[in-house]
DRENDRENKE-328933 format. One record per residue: residue number from 1; x, y, z of N, C-alpha, C, O in turn. Coordinates in steps of 0.001 Angstrom, whole numbers, plus 500000, padded with zeros to 6 digits. Layout:
! residues N
r k=NUM&n.x=X&n.y=Y&n.z=Z&ca.x=X&ca.y=Y&ca.z=Z&c.x=X&c.y=Y&c.z=Z&o.x=X&o.y=Y&o.z=Z $
...
//
This chain:
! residues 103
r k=1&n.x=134795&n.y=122943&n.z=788947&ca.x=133663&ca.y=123145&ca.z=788066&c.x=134109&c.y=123194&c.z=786603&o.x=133390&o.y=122870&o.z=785658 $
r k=2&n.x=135480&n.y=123670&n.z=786507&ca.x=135653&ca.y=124003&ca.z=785296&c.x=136087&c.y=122481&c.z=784494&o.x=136220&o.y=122196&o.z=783304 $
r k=3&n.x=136193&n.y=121888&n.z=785438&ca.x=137223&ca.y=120651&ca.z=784795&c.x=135291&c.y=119357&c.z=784185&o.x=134924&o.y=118873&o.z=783114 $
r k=4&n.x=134994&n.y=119361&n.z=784903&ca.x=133324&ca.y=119067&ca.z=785201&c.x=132689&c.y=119783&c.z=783473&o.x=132104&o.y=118961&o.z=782767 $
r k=5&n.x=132802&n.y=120873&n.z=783051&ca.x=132674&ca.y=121651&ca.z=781947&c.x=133254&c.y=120745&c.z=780926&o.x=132737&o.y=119840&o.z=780271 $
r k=6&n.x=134338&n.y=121170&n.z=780954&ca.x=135569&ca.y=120256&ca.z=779591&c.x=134997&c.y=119136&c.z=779538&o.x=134492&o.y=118836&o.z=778456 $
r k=7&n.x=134872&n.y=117939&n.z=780949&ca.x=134795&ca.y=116815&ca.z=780437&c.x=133394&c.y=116440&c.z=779728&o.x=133311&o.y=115428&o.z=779033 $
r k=8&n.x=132246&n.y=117339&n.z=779944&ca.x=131318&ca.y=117358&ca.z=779274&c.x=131482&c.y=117585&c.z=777742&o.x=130968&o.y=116910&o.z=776850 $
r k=9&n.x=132163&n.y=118488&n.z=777631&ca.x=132345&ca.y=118905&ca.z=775964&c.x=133150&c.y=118096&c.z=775360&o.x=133345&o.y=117993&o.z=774149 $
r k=10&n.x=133859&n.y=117223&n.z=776656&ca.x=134954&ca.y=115999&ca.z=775512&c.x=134268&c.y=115030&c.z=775189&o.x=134596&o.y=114173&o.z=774368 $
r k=11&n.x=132767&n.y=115104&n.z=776104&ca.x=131937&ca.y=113877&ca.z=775908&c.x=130947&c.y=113937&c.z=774676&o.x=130409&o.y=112948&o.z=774178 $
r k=12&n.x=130793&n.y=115194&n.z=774276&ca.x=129896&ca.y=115751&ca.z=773371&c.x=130824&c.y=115570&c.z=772147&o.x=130382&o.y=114829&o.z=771269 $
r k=13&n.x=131848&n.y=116040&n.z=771981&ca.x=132910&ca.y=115892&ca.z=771308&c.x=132828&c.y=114687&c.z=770490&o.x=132457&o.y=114616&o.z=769319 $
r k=14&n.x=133326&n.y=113504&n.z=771458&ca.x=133500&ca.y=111861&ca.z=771069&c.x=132101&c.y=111497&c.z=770190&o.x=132019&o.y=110860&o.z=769139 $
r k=15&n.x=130959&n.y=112169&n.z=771047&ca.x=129766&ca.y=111756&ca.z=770322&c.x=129763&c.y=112209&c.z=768984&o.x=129561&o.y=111385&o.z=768092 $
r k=16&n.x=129994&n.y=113624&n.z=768659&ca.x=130179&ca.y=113942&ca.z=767382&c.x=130978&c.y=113092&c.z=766490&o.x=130464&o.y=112477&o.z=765556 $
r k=17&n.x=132622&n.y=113039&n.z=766854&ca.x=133240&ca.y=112606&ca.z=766051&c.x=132373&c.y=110741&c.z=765725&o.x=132225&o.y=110234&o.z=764613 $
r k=18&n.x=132065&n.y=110277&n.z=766729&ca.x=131620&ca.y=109000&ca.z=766105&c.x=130639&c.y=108788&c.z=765781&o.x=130412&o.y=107612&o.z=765499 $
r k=19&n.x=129426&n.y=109878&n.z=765627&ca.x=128639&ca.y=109659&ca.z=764805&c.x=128535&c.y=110432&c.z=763102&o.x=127625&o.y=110314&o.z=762282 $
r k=20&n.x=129677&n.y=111129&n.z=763007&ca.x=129937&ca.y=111622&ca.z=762111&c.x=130571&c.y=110457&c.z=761353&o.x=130009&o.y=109964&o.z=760374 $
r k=21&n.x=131533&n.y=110100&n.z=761729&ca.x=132907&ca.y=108874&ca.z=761615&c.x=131550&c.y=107515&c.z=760758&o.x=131360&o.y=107185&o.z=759587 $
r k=22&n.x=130990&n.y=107151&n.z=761896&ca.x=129979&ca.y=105863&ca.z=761085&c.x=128446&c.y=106244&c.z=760171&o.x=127779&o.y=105493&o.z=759459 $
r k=23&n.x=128249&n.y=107530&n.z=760480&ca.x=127684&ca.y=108461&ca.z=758848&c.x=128709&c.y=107980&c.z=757804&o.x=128366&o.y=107049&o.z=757075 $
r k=24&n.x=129787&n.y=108459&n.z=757676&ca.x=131063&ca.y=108669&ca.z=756384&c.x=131060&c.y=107380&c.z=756382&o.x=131199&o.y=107021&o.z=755213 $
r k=25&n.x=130966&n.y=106411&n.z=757137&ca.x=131242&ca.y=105002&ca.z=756776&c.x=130133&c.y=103891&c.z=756386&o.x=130246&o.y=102668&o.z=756292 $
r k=26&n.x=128811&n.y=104906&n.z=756153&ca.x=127779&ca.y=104121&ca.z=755948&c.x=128019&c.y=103086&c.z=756895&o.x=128727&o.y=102142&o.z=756544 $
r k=27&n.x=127615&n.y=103114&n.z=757857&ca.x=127550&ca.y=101720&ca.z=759047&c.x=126412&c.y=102333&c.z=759832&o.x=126578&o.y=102183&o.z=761043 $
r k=28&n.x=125101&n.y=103099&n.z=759444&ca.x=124254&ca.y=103107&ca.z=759825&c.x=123077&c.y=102458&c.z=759920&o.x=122771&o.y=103264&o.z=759040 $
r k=29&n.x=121935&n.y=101696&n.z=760135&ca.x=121001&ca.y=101253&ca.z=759250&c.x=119885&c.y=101808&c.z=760316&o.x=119675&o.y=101599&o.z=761511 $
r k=30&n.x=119271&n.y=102619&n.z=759299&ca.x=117992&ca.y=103440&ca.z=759575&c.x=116503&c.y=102583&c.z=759972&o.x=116044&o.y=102241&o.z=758882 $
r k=31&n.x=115917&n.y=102281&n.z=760672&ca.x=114420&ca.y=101467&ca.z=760416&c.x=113295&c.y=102261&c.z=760893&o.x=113058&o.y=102367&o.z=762097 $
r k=32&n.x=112397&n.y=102981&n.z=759733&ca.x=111181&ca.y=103598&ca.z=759854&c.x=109943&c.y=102133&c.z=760428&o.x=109671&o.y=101125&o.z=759776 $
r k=33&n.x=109640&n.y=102357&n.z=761232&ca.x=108592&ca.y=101597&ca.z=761931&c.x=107227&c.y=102329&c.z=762442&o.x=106579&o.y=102059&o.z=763454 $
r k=34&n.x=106991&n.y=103253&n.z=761536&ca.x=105879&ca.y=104367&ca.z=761423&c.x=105544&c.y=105018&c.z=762159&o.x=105196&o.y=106124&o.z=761746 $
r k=35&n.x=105447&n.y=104772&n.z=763572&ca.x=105037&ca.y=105801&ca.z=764494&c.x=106612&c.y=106201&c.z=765066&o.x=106659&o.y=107348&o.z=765512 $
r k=36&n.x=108219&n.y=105257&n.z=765138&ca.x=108845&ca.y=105543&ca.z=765414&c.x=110010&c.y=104857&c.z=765148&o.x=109876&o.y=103635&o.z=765218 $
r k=37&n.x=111534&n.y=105410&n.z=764755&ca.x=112362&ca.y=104963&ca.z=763998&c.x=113480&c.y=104700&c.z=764920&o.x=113748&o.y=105258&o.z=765984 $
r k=38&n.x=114092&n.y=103724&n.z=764293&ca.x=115451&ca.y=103768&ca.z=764952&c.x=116619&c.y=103477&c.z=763945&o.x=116631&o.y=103137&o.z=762762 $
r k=39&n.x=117884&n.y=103820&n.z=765142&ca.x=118797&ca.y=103796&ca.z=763910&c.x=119814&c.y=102713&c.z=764964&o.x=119664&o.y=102536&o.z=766173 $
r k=40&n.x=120835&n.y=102108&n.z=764080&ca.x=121298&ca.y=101118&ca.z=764177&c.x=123064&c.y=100882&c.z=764026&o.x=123354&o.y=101167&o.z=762864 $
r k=41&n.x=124074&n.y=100542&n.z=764657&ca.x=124987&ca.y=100318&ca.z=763964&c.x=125276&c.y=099073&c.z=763734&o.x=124959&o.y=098082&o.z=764391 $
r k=42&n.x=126267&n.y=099207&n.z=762187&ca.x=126671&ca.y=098018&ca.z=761876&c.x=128004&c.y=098022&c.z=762212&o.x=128680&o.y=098994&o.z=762547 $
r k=43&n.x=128307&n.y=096986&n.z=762113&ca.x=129944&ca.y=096339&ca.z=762496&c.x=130786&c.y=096505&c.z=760941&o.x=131946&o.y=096918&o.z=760940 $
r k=44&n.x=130091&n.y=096148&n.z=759666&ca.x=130569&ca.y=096932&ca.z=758825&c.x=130301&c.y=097644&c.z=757617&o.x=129144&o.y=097291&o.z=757389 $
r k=45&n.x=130627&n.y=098415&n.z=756704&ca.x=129661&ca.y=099107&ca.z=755670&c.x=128941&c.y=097816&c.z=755282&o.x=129040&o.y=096647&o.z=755652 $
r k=46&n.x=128044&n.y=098577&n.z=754244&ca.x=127107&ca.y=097247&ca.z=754064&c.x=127362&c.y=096727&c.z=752338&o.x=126815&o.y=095788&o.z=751761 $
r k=47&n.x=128308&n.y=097632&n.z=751839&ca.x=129035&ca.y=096801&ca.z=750430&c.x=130312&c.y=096225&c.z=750741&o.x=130975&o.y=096017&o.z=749724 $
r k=48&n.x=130922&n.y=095870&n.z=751910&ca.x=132136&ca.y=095166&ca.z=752433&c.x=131690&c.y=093855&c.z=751849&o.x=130505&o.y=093568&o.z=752018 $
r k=49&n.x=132214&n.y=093276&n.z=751394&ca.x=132211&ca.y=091530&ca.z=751087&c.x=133307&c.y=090617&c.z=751623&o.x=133888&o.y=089779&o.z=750934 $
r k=50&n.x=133602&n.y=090918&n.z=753279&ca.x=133981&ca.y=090396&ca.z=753820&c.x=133609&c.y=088930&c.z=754463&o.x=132421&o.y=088809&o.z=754764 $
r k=51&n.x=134645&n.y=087550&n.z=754771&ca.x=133230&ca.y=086615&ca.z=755348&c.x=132746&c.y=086647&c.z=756078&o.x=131675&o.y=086042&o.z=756123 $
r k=52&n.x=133274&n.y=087474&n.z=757284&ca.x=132829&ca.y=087774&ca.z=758832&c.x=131043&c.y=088458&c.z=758826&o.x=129964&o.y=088230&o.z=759374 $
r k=53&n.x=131663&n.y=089430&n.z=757788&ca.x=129944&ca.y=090176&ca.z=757235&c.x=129281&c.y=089676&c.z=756623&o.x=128214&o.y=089862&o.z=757210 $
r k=54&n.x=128990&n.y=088881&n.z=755440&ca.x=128339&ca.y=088170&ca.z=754672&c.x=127697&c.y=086729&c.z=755515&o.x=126505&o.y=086422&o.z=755507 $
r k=55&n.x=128547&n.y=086129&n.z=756065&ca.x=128044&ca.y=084980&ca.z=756534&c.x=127412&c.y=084712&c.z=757346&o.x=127895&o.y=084649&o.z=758477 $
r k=56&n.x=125757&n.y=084378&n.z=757064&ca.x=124910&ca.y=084060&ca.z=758506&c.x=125273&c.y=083507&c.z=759427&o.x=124742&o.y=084072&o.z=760383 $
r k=57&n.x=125981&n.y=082574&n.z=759824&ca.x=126726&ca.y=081516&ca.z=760751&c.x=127254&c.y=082388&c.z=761661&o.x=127121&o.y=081952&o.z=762804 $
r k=58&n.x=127811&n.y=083468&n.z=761603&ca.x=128833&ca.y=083956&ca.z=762479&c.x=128321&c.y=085406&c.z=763054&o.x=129073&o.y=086264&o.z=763516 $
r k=59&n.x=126813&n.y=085518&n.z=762930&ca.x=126239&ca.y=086215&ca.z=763616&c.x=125525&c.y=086504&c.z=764444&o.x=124706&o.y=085603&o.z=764627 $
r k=60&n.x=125393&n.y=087320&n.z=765072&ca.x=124470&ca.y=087123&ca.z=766952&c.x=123348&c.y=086891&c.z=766517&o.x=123189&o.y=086764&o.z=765303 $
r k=61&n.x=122581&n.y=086810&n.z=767159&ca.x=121234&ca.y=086493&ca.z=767276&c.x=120494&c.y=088164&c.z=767099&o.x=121078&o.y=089160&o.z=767522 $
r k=62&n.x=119117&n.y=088227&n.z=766396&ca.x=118786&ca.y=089663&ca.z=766176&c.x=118832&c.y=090109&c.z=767254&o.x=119470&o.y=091158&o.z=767334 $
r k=63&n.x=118252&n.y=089601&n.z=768472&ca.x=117875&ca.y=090513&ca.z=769519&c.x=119375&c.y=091426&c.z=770317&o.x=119601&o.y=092585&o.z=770666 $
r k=64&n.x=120239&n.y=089922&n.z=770322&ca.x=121436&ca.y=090871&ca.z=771100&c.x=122289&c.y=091980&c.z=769750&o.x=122796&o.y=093085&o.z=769945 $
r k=65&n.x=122217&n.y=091369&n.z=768699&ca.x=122640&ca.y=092639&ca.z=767495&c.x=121828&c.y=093937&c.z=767593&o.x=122231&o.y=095063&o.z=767300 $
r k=66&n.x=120270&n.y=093492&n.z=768186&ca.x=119568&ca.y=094797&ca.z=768338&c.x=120223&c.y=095755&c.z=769670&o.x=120219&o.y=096985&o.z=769708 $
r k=67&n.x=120801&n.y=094786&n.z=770778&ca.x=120623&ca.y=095359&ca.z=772179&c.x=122108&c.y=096193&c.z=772015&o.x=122456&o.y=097269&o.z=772500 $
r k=68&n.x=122749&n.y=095347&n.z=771227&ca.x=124429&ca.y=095608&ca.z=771090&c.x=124717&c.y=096722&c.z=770542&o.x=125500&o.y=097511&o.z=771069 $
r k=69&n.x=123818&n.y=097060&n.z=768817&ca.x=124065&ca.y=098066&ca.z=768134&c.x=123363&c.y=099114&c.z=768206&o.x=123539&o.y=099814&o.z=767208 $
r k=70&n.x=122435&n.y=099671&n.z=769147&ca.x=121282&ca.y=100614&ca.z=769150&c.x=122229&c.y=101616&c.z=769523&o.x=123143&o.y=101522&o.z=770342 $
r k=71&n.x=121874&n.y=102634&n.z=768782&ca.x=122140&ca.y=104067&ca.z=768696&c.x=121407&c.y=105299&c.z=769120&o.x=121741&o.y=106247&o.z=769830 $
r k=72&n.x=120001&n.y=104927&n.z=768297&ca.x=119112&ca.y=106359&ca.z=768666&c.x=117715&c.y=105855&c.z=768684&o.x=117740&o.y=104751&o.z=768141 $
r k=73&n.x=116716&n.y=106102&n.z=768993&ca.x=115191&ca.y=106117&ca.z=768936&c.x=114590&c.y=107410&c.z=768545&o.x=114930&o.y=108338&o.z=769278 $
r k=74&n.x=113956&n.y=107648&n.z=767785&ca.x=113537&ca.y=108923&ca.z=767019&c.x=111768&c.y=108298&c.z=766890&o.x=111407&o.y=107217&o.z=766425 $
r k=75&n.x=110885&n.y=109434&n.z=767491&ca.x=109341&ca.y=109847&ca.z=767553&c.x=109266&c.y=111042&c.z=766826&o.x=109591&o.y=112142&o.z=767274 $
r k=76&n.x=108736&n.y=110767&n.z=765436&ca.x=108120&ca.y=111805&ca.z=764824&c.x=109227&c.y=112633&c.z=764301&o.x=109096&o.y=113856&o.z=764341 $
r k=77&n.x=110095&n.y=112210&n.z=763909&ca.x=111423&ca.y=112888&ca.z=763035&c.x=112292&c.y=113622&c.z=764422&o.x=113059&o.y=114571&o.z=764260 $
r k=78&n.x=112039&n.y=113056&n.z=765651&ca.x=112858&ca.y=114069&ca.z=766705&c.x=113616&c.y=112839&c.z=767210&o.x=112890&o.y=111899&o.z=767531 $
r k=79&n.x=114897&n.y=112669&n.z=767339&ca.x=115802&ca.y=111697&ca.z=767758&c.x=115913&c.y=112110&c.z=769447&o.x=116135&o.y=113223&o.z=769922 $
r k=80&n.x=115677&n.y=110800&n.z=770171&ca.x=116023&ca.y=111238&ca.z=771624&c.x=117350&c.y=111847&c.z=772225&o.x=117758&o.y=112937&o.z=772624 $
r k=81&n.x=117828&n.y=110479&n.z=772066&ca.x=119380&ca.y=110459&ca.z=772655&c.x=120603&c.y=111894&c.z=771662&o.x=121541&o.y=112552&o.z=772113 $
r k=82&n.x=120044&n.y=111869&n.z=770386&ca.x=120760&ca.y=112700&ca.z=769983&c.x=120706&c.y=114408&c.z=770757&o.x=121476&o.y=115258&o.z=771206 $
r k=83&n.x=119128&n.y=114150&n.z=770516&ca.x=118817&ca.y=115357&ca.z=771208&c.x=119047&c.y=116007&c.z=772775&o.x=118728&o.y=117166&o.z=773039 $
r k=84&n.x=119561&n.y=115214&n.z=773617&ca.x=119286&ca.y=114811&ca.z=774599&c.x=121392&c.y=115444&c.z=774735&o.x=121827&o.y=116349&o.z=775448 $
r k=85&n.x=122215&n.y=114508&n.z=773740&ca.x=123424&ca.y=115175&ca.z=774078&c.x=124235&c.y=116146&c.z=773749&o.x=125255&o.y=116569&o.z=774293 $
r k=86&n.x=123294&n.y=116665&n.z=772157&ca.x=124296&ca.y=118184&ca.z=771608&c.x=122647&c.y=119836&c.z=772040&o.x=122470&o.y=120877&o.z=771407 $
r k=87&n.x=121838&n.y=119297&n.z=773313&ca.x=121116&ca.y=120424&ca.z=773879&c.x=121618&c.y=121946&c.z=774257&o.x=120804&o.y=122870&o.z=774275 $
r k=88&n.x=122856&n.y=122125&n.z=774526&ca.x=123618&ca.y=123137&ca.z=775130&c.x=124924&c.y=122643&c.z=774401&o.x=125960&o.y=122543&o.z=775057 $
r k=89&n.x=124900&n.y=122317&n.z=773001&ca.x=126301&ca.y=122121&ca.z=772637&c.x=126684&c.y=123436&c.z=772403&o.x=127827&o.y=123488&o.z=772856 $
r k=90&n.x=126413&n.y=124458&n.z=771989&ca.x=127026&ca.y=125729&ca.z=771327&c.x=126823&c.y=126502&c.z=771806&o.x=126809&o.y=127575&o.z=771203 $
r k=91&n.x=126495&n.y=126433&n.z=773410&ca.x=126994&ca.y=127284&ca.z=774368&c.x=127577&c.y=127159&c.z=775702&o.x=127520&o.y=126360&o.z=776637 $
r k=92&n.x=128379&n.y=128674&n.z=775319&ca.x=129887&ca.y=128826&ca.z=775860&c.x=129661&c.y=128684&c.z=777214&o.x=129333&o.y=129868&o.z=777285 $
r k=93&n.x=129553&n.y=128344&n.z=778229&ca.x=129269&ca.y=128577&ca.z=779933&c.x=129924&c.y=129893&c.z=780086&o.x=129137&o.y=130750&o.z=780487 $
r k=94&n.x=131223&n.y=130340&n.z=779871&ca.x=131913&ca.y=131378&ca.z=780290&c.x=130787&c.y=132731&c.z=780264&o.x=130406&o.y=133539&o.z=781111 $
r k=95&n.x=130550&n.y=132538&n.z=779091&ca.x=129301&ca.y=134028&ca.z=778411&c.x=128461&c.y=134272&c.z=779573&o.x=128501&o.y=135449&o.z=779932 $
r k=96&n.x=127782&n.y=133586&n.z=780204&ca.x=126661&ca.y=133493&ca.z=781439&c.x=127090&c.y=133660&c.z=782480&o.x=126192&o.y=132959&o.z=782946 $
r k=97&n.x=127575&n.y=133905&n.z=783236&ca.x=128434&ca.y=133484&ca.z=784332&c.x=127919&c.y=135084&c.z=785297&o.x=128297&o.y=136253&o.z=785232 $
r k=98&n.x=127130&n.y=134522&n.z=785948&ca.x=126572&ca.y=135598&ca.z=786570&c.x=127377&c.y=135958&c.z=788189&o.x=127747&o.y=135005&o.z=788875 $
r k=99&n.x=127518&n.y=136938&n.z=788521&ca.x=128062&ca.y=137844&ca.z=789885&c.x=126708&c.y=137673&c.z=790927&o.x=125478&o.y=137622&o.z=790900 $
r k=100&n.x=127598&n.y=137637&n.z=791644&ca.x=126235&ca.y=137166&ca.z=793288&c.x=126429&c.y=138832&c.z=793801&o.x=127450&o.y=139514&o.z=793706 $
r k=101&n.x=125276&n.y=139169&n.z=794290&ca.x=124553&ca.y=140441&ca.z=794078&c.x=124924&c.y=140355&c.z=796093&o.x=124780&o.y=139365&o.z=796810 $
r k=102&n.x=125424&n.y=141805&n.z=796521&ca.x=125791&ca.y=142065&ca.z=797718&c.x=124358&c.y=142124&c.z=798515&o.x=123770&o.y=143192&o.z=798343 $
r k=103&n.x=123952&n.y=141551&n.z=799023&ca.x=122770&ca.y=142202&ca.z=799756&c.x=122591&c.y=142390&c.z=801483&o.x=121588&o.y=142935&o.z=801944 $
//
């Protein structure tokens, strides 16, 4: 059980560090679509003037860039998936840990 624990929090973990990681790297791109937003990654910041980045030719098609880079879906300023994996981030399991009662 305990090992089942950790690997959850290493999973919560990774999520943090890489959505923190492509925040700092501006490689986000946000799209308000009014009733509901999504957010997006890019492959690279978006002032890189690289040719790989700049050049239409050498890029997917929107739909699979959409299917490839999706991150989050957010209704009404509440993000799903985010919400969905830091729910019980900042708590400890140990703290709870209840005794089975003799009966």
């Amino acid at each position: 059980m305990d090992f089942l624990i950790d690997f959850v929090f290493y999973v919560l973990d990774a999520t943090l560090i890489d959505r923190t990681t492509m925040l700092n790297q501006n490689r986000y791109n946000y799209y308000n679509c009014l009733l509901f937003s999504l957010v997006l990654r890019r492959n690279y910041d978006s002032k890189v003037e690289l040719y790989a980045a700049q050049d239409p030719n050498l890029k997917d098609w929107p739909w699979n860039r959409l299917m490839d880079n999706f991150v989050d879906i957010g209704i009404f300023n509440r993000f799903w998936f985010l919400e969905k994996a830091f729910e019980n981030y900042d708590i400890k399991q140990e703290e709870f840990k209840t005794e089975k009662l003799n009966n």
